[in-house]
C-alpha positions as CSV (number, residue, x, y, z in Angstrom):
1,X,-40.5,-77.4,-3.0
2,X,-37.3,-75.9,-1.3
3,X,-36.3,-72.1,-2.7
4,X,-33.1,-72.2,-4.5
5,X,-31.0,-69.6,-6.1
6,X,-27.9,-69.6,-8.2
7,X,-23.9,-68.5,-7.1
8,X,-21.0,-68.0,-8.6
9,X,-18.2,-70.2,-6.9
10,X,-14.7,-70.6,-7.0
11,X,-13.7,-74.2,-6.8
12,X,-10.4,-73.9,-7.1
13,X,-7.9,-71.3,-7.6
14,X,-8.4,-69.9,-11.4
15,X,-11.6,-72.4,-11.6
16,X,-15.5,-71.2,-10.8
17,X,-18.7,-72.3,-12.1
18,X,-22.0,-71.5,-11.3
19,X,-24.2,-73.9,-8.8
20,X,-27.2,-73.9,-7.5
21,X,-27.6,-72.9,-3.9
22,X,-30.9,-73.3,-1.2
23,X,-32.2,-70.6,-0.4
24,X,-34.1,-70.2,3.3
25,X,-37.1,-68.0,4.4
26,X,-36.8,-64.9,5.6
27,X,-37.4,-64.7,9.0
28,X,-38.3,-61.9,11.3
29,X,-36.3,-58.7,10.3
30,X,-34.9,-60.4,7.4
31,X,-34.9,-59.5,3.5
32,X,-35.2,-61.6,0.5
33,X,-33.4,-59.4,-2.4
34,X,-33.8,-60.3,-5.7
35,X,-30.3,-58.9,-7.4
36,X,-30.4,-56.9,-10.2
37,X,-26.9,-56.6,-10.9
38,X,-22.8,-57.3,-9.3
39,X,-19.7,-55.9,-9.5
40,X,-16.9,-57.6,-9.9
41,X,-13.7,-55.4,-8.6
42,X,-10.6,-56.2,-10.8
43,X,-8.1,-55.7,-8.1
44,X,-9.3,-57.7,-4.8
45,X,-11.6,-60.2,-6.9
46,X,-9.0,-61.5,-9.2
47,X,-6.5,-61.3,-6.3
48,X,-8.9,-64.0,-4.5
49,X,-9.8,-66.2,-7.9
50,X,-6.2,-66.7,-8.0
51,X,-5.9,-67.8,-5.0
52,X,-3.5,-64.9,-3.6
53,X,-5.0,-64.3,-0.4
54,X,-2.0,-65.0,2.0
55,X,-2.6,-67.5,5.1
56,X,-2.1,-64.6,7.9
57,X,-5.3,-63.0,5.9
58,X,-7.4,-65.9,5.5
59,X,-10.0,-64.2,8.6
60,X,-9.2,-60.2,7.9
61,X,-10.1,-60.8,4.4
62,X,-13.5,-62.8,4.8
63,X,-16.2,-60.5,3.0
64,X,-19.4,-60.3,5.3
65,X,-21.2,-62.6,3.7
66,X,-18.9,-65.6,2.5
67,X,-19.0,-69.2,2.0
68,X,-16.3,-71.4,2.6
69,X,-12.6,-70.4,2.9
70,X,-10.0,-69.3,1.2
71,X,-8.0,-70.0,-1.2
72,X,-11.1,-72.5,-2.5
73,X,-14.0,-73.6,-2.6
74,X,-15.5,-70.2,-1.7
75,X,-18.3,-67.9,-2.6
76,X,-16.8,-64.3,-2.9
77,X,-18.1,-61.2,-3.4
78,X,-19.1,-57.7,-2.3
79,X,-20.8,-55.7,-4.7
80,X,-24.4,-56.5,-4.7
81,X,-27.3,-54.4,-5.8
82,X,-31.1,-55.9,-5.9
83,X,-34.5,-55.1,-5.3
84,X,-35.9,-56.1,-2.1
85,X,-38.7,-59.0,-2.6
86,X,-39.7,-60.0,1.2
87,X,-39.2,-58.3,4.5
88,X,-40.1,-55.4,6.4
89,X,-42.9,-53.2,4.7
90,X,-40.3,-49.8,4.7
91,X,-38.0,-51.5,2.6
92,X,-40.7,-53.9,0.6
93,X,-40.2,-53.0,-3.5
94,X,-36.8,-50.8,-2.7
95,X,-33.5,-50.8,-4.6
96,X,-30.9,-51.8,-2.0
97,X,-26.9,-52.4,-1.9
98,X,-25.7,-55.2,0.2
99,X,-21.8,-56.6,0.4
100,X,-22.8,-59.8,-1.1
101,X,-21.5,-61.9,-3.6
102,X,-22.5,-62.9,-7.0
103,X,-25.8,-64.5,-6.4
104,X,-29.2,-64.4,-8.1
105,X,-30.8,-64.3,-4.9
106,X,-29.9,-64.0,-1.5
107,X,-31.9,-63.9,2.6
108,X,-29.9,-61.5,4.9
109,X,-30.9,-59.5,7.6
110,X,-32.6,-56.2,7.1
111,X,-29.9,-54.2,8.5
112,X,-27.4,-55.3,6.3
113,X,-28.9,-54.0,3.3
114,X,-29.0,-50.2,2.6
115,X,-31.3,-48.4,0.4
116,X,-30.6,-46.9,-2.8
117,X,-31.4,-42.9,-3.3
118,X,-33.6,-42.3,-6.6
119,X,-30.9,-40.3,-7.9
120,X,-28.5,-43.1,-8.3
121,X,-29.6,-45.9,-10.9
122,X,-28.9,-49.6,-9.6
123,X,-26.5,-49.9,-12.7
124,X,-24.0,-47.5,-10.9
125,X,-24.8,-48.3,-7.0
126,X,-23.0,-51.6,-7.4
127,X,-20.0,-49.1,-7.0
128,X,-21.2,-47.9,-3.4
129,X,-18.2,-50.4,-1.8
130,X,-15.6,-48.9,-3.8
131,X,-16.4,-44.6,-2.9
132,X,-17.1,-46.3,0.5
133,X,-13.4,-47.1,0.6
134,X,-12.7,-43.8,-1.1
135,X,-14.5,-41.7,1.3
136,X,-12.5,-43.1,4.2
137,X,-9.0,-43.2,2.5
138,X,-9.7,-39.3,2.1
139,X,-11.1,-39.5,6.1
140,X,-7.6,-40.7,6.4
141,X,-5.6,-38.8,4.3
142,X,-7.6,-35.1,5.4
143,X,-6.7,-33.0,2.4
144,X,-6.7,-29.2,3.1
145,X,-8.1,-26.7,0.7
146,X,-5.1,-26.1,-1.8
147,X,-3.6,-29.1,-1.8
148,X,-1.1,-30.7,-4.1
149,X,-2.2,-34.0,-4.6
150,X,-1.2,-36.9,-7.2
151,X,-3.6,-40.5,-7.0
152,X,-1.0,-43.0,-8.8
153,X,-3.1,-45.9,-9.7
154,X,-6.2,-45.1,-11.7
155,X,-8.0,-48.0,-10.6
156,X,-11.1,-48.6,-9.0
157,X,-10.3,-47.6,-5.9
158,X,-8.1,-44.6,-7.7
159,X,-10.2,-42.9,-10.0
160,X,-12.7,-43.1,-6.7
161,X,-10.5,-40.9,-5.1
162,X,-9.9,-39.0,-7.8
163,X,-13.6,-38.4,-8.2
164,X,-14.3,-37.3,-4.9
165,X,-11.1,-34.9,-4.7
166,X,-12.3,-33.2,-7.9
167,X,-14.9,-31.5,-5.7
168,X,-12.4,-30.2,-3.1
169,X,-12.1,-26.6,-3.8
170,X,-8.9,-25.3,-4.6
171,X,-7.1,-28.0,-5.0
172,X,-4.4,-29.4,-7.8
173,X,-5.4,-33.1,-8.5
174,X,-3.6,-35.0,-10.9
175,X,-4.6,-39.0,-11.4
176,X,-1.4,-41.3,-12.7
177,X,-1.3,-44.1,-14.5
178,X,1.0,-46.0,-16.6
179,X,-1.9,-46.9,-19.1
180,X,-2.2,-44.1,-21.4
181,X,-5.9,-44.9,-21.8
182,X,-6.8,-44.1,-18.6
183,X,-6.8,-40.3,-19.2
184,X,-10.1,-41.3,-20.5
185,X,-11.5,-41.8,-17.3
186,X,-9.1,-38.8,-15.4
187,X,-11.5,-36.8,-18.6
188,X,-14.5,-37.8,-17.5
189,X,-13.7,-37.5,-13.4
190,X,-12.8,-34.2,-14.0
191,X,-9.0,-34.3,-13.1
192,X,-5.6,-34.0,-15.4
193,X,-3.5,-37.0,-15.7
194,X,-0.2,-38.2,-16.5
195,X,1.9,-40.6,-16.8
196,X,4.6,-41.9,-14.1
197,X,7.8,-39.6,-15.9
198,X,5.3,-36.6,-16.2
199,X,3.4,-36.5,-13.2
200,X,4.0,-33.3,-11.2
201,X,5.9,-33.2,-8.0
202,X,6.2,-31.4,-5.0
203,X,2.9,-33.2,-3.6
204,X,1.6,-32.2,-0.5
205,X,-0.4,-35.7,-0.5
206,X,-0.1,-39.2,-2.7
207,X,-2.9,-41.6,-2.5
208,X,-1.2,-44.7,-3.9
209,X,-3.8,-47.6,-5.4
210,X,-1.7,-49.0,-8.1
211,X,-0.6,-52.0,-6.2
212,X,2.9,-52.4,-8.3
213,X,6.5,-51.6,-6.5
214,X,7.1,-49.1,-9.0
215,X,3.9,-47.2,-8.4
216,X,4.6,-46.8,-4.7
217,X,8.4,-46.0,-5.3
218,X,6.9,-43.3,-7.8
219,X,4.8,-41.9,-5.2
220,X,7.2,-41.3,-2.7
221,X,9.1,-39.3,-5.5
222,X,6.2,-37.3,-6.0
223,X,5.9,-36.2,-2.3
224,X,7.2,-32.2,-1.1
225,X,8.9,-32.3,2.3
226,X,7.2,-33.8,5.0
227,X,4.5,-35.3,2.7
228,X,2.4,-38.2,2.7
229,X,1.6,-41.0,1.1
230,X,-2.4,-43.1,1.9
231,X,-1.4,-46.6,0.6
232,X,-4.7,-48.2,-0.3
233,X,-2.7,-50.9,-2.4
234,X,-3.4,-54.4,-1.0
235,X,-0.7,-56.8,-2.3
236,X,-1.9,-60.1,-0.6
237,X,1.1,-62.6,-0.6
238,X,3.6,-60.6,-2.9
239,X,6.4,-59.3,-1.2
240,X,7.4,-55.2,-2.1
241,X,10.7,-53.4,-1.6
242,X,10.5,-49.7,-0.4
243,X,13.3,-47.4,-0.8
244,X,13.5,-45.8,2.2
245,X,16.9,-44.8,2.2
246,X,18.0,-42.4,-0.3
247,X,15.8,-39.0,1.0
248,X,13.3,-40.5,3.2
249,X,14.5,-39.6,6.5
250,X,16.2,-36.5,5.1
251,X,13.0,-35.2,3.7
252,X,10.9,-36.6,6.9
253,X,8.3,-38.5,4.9
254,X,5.3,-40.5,5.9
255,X,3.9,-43.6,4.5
256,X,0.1,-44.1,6.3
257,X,-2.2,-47.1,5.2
258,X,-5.9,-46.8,5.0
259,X,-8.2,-49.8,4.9
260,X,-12.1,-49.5,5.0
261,X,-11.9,-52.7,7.4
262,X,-12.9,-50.1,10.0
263,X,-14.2,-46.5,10.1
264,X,-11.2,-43.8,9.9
265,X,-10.0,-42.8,13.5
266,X,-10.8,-39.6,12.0
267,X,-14.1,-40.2,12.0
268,X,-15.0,-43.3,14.2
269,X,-16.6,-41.6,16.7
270,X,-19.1,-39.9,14.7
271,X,-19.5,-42.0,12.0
272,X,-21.1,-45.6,11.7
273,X,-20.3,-48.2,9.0
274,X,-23.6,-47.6,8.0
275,X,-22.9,-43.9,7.5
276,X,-19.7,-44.2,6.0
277,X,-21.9,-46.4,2.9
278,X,-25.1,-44.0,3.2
279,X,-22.7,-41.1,2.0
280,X,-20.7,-43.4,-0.6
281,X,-24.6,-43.4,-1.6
282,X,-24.9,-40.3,-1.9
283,X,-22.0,-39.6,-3.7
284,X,-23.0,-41.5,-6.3
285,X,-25.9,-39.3,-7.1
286,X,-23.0,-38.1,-9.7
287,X,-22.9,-39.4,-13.1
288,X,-19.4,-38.7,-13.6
289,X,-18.8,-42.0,-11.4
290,X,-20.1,-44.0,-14.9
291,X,-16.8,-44.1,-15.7
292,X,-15.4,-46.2,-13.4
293,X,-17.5,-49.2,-15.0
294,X,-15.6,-50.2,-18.4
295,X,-17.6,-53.8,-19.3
296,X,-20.8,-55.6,-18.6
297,X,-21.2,-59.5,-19.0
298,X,-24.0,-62.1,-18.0
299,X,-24.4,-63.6,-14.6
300,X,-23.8,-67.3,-16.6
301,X,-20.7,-65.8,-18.0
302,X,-18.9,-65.1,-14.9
303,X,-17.1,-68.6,-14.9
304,X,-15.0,-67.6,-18.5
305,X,-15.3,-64.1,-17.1
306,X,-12.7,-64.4,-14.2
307,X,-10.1,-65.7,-15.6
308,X,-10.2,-63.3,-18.7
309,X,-9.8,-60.4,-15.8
310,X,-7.4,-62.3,-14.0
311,X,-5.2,-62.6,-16.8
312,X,-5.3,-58.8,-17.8
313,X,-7.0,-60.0,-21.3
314,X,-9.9,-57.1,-20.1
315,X,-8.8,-53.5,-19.6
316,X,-11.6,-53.3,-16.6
317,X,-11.7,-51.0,-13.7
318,X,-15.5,-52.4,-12.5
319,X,-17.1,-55.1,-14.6
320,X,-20.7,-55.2,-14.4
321,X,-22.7,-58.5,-14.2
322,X,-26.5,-58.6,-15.0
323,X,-29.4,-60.6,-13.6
324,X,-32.0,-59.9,-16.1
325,X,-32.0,-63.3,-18.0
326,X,-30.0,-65.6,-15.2
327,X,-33.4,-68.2,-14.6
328,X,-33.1,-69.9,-11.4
């Protein structure tokens, strides 16, 4: 009897359903991972289920291991973490992430899965992708000890960097929002917050992950002379007006992007992809990081799942999925 496995697909854009998928052998230096639980990210996931990836992005935007092509049919995903069922001895029985979509099972090659330290439960590795694009946004952005720095956007990919910069010493960290209910999460990270009219200026830095106009306008505001703004924000086919005239040139400002498509320059020739996610690992060994994971649903549920984030109906930074009773 062939092997089969179960994926979440999107058939069309704002449409997916679960199907059943075959599922090969593993051959030489390949793993079979049983998954015991996905994350679906609120911001790039619901971007793609509604079919906003823009034409010039279609290849730039592939996740490593996709099916099919955007804007639909096409199996998406990137926040995988299962427990390794066949392969190489070393990694036999181990709790691994992989950049895979939401799948019950799944047959990559060895080196693309990376094992999980025991001081991270599986429940919270399925973040390892988002600090992964933390850690090199602050690669990028190099924040010096004593730093003013605002994050406007307390996102995924936000309160990430909010987490991580909570460690810096000396440092004045402030997470915005425009949701009074994240200062929950800016609580639990460790860092003040505020909202857009009360966020404190004179920034040395401004991570921007909000992906709205007004956030990045807000962000320039927030910058001292000479300053800098990290724009993680991905907008895929909107377009976005920048006030660059007022005090921009005057004040000699700088607006940087970051994009963990490749490994900062900063660090590229030290640093692997592999150990840019080995230290996002790590990281994680911090239980503060629980807070960036605001829902948990069934694997069979994803299909009236997606659209429910899409719409903004579900307050979620990461929504978990779990495997535990999806029968193949």
């Amino acid at each position: 009897m062939p092997r089969v496995a179960r994926a979440f697909w999107l058939n069309a854009p704002g449409q997916g359903e679960i199907r059943s998928v075959a599922l090969p052998d593993p051959g030489a230096g390949e793993v079979t991972v049983r998954t015991l639980c996905s994350g679906v990210s609120r911001g790039t996931e619901t971007l793609v289920f509604r079919g906003g990836v823009p034409e010039s992005q279609h290849t730039a935007m592939r996740a490593p291991f996709q099916d099919g092509d955007f804007p639909a049919p096409v199996k998406y995903g990137y926040l995988n973490v299962g427990v390794v069922e066949d392969g190489p001895r070393a990694l036999l029985g181990r709790t691994v992430f992989c950049l895979y979509p939401h799948q019950t099972r799944y047959v990559v090659p060895a080196g693309a899965v990376t094992p999980v330290p025991d001081s991270v439960p599986a429940s919270r590795a399925i973040l390892a992708g988002t600090v992964e694009t933390a850690v090199n946004a602050l690669w990028d952005a190099a924040p010096l000890i004593g730093d003013r720095i605002a994050v406007v956007g307390a996102g995924m990919v936000g309160s990430g960097v909010a987490a991580i910069l909570a460690k810096y010493p000396a440092v004045r960290v402030q997470l915005v929002d425009a949701n009074p209910e994240r200062a929950a999460v800016a609580e639990a990270l460790g860092v003040d917050f505020a909202l857009p009219g009360d966020a404190l200026g004179d920034c040395d830095l401004v991570v921007h992950a909000s992906a709205t106009e007004e956030g990045l306008a807000r962000s320039l505001e927030l910058l001292a002379p000479e300053g800098t703004v990290i724009e993680l924000s991905w907008y895929g086919d909107r377009k976005v007006s920048l006030p660059l005239g007022e005090a921009f040139h005057s004040r000699r400002l700088v607006v940087r992007s970051s994009q963990v498509g490749a490994v900062s320059p900063a660090r590229r020739g030290s640093r692997s992809y592999a150990d840019r996610l080995a230290l996002a690992l790590d990281l994680l060994a911090d239980p503060a990081f629980d807070a960036l994971i605001t829902g948990e649903s069934a694997f069979d549920d994803l299909p009236a799942l997606l659209p429910r984030l899409a719409a903004g109906e579900l307050p979620a930074l990461c929504h978990r999925i779990r495997y535990d009773a999806a029968a193949e």
